[in-house]
C-alpha positions as CSV (number, residue, x, y, z in Angstrom):
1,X,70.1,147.6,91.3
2,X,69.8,148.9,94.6
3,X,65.8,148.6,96.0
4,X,63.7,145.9,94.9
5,X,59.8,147.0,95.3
6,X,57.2,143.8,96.1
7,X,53.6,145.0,95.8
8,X,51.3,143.9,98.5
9,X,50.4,140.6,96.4
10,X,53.8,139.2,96.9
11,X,53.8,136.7,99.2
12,X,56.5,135.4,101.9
13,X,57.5,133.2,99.4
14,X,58.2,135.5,97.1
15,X,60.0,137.5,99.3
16,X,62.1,134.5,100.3
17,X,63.1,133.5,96.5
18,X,64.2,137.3,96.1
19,X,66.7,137.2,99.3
20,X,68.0,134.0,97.7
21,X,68.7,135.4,94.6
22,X,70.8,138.2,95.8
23,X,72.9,135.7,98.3
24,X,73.4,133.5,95.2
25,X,75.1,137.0,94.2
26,X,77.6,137.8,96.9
27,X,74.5,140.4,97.9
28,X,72.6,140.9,101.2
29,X,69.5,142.1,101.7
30,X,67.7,144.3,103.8
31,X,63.7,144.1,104.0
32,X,61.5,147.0,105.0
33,X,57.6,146.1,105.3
34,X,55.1,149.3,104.7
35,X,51.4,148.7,104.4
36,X,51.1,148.9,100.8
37,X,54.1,147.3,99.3
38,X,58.0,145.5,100.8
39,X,61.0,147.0,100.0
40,X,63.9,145.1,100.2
41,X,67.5,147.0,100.3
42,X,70.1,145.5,98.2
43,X,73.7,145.8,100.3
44,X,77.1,144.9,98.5
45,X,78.3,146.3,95.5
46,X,75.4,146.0,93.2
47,X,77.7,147.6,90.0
48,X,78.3,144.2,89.2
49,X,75.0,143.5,88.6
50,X,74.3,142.9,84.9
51,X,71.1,144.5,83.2
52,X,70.3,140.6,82.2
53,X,70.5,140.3,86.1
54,X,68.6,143.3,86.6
55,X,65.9,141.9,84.7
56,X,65.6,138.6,86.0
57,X,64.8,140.0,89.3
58,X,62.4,142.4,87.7
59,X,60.4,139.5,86.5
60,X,60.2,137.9,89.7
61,X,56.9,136.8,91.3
62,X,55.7,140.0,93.0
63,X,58.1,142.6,92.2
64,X,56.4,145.9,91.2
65,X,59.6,147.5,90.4
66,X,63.8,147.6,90.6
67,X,65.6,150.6,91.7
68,X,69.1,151.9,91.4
69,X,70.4,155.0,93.8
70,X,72.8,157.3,92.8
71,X,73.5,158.7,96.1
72,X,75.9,156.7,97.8
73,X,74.2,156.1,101.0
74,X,71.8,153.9,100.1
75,X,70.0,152.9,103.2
76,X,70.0,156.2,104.4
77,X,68.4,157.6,101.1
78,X,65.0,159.1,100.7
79,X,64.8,156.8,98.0
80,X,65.0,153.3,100.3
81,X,62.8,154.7,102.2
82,X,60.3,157.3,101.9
83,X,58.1,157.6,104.9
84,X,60.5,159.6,108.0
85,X,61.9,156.7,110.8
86,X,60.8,156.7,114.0
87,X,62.8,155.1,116.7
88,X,61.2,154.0,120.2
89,X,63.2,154.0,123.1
90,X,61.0,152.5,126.3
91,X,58.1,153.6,124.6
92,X,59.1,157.2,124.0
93,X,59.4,158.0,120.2
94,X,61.7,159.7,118.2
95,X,61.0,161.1,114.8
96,X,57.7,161.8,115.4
97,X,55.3,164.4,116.1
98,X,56.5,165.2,119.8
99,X,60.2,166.6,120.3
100,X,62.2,165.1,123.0
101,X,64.6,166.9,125.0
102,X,67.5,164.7,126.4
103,X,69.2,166.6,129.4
104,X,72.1,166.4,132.0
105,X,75.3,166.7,132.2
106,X,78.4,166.6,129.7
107,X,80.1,163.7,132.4
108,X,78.9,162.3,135.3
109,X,80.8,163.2,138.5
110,X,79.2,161.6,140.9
111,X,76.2,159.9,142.3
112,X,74.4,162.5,144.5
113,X,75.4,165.2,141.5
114,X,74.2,162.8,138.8
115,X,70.3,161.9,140.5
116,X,69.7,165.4,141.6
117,X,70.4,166.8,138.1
118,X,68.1,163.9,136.7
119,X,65.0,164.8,139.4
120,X,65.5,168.4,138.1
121,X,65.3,167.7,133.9
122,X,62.8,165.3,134.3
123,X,60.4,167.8,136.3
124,X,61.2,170.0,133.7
125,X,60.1,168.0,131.1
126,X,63.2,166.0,129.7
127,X,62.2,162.8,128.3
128,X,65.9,161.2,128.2
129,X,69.0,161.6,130.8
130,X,72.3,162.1,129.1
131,X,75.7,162.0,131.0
132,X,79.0,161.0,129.9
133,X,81.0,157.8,131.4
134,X,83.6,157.6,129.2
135,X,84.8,161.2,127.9
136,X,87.0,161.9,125.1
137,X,89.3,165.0,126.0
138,X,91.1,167.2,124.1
139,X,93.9,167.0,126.7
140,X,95.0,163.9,128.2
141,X,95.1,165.6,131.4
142,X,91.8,166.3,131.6
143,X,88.7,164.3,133.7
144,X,88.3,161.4,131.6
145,X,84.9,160.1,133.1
146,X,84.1,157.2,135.7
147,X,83.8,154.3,133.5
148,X,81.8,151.5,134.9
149,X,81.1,153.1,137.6
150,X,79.4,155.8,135.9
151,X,77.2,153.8,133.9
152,X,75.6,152.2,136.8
153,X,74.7,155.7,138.2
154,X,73.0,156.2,135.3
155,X,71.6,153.2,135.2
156,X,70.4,154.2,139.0
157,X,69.3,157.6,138.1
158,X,66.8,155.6,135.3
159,X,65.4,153.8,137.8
160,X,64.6,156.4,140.5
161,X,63.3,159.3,137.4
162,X,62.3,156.1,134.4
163,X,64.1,158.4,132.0
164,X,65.8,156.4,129.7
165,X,69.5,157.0,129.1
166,X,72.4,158.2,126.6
167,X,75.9,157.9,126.8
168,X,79.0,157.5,124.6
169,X,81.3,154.9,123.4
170,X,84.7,155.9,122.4
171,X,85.8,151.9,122.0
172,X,84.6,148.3,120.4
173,X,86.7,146.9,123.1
174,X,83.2,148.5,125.4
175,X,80.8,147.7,123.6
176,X,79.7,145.1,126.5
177,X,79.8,147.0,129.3
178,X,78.2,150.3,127.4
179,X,75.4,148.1,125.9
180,X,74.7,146.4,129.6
181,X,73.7,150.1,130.9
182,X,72.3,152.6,128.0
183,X,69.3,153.0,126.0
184,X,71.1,154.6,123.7
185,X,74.9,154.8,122.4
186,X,76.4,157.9,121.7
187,X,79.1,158.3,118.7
188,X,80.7,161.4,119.4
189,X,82.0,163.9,116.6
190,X,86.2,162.7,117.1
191,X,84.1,159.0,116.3
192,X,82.6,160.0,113.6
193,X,84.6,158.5,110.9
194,X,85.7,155.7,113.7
195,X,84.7,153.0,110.8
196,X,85.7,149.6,113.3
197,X,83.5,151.3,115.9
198,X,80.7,152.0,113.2
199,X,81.0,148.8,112.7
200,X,80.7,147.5,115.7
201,X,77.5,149.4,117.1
202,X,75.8,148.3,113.8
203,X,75.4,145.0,115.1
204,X,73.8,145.9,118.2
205,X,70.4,145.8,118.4
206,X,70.1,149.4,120.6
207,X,69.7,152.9,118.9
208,X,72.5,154.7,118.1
209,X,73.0,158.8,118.2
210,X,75.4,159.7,115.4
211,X,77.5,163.3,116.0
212,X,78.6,165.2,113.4
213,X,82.3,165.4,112.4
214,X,84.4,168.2,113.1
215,X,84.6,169.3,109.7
216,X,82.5,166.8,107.6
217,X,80.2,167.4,105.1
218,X,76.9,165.9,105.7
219,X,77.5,163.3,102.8
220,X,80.6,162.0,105.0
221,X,77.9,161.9,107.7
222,X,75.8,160.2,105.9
223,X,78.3,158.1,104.7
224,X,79.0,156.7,108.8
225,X,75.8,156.3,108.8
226,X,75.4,153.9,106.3
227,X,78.0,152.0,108.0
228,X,76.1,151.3,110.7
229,X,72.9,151.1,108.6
230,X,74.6,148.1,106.4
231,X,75.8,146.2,109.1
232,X,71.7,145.8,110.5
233,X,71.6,148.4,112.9
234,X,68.2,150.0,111.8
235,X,68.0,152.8,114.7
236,X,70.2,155.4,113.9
237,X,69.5,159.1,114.7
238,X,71.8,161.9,113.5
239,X,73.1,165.2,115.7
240,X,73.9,168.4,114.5
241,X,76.6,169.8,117.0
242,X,77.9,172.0,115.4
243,X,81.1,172.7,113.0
244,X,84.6,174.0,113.0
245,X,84.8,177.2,110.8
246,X,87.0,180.0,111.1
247,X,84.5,182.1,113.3
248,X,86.0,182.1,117.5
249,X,82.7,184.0,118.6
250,X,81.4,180.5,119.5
251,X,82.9,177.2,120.3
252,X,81.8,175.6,116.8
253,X,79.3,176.9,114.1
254,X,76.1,175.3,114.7
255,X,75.1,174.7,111.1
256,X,71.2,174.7,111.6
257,X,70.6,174.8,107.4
258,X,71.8,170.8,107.9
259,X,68.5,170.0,109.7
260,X,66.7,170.7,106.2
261,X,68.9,169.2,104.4
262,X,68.9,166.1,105.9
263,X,65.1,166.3,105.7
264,X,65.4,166.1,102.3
265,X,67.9,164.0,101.9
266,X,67.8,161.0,104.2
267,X,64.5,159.1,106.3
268,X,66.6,158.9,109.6
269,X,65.4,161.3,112.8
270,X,67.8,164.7,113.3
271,X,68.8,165.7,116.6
272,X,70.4,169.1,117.6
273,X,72.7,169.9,120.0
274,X,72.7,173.3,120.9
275,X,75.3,173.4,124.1
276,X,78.4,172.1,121.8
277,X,77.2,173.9,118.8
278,X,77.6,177.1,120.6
279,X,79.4,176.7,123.8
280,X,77.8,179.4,125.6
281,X,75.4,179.1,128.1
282,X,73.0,182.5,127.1
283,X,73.4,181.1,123.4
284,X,71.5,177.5,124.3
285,X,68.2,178.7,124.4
286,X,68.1,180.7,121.4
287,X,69.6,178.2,119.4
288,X,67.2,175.0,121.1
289,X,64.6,177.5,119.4
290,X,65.8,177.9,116.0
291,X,66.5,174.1,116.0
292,X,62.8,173.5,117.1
293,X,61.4,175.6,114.5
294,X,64.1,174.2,111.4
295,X,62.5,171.3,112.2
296,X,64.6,169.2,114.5
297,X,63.4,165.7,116.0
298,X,64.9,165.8,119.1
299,X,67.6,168.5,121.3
300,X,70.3,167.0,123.4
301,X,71.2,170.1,126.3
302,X,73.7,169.7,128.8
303,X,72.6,170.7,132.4
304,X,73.9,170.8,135.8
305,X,72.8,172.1,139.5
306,X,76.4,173.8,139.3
307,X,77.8,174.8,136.6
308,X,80.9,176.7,138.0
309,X,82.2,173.5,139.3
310,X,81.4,171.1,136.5
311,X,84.2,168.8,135.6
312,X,83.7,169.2,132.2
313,X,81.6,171.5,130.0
314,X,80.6,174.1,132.7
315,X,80.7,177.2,130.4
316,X,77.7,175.3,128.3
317,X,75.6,173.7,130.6
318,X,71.9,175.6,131.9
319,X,71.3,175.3,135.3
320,X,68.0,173.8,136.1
321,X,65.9,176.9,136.6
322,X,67.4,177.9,133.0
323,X,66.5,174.7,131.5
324,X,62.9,174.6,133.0
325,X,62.4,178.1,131.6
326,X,63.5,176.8,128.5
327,X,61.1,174.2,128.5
328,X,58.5,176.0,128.8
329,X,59.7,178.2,126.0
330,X,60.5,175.4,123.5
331,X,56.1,174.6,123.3
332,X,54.2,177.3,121.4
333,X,57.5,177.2,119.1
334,X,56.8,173.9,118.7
335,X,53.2,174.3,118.5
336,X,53.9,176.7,115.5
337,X,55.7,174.1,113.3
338,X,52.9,171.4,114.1
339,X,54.6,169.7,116.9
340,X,54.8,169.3,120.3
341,X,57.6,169.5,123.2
């Protein structure tokens, strides 16, 4: 017993005398209100649920039908929910018909660099800034980001261009400060499986951007997902960005059959991210394309005024004459599939 369906007879009450049930159980429950009927998500190991149990709850006031889900991430499933999630972020939706682009750079250097890179992607058409604060390095010795500091020119940059902003969280311990600044919180790929930082994040009421492993599978993605997911954190979005293989043509394999999959599979939006899937600035565009047109919800590009001197990420990023072209581009692909840039 995983998804208890309520027609559109049942009644608060109703709905009330189910959630009670399950917490007389050890269970929680999670409740999703559509036009036609209320779903309510059963969390907790429901396996212990007898069919006697199973019944009682099917003869409840108002309950049109009880559910179990073989797939192991249940709140992620197709079958919790049917109709595709769309997440607002000041207004600006994701997971629906128009395709946001979020743009900037992979960490952010500086203030002057930071606004002028954020004027150029929002001219261009970029709906959301993205810049790193904290950055997780392969080497110790490497730029490690600004910290505070950086989130508050982001935070500036918002205010002078109004697009919204993205950045990451590599610890619980910053939840605070990251959640004082962003629109929404990045979990990078090294995070992915970061299960006290899942955790975390999934009680915070902003939307979260959910990179792919390394190497996962997309049920171990889906899988970090549902951490999130069970803990109440409704928002979550999932990136594509790309997977270690044995190919060395490109930084990793950006594995652009997952956006269908997922489609299939699971109600929450997909995002690509073509500059880490590939590494290589002439290979962005093409891939932002293909994404587009496999039928992506939103890109994430890195960008930068210059890209030679980028502290991190410089190989990858478009200038902003690339990016605008790119924009421009992206809309009778998108036009093509039914939706819009």
């Amino acid at each position: 017993m995983d998804i208890i369906v309520l027609g559109s007879e049942a009644t608060e009450e109703d709905i009330r005398h189910i959630v009670k049930k399950l917490e007389g159980r050890g269970l929680k429950a999670h409740i999703s209100t559509g036009t036609e009927r209320t779903i309510i998500g059963v969390i907790g190991d429901t396996s212990k649920v007898t069919e006697e149990e199973e019944d009682s709850f099917r003869a409840a006031s108002g309950v049109e039908n009880v559910v179990r889900i073989v797939k192991p991430f249940k709140l992620a499933s197709r079958e919790f929910r049917k109709e595709d999630t769309v997440i607002s972020v000041r207004g600006i939706a994701i997971g629906g018909r128009r395709i946001p682009v979020m743009a900037g750079p992979c960490a952010v250097e500086n203030k002057t660099i930071l606004t002028g890179i954020a004027e150029k992607v929002s001219a261009a058409g970029a709906l959301f800034l993205r810049g790193g604060a904290f950055k997780p390095r392969t080497s110790p010795y490497a730029f490690q980001g600004l910290g505070e500091e950086g989130l508050r020119y982001l935070a500036e940059a918002r205010e002078k261009t109004g697009l919204p902003i993205i950045t990451e969280i590599m610890d619980p311990r910053d939840m605070d400060v990251i959640t004082k600044y962003t629109d929404i919180i990045q979990i990078g790929a090294r995070n992915m499986q970061n299960f006290r930082l899942l955790l975390e994040v999934g009680t915070s009421d902003k939307p979260v951007l959910l990179k792919r492993g390394l190497s996962s599978t997309i049920q171990e993605w889906l899988m970090s997902a549902e951490y999130i997911l069970s803990r109440g954190n409704h928002n979550v979005m999932l990136c594509e960005r790309g997977i270690r293989t044995f190919e060395t043509a490109t930084r990793n394999t950006l594995d652009l059959s997952a956006v269908p999959v997922l489609k299939q599979l699971t109600h929450l939006p997909v995002v690509v991210d073509p500059s880490h899937g590939v590494g290589k600035r002439d290979l962005v565009a093409p891939m932002a394309k293909a994404a587009v047109a496999a039928g992506a919800d939103a890109l994430i590009i890195e960008v930068h005024t210059n890209p030679e001197e980028a502290m991190s990420d410089g190989d990858q990023s478009l200038k902003p004459d690339q990016f605008d072209r790119l924009m421009k581009e992206l809309k009778p692909i998108a036009a093509a599939v039914g939706r819009e840039i």
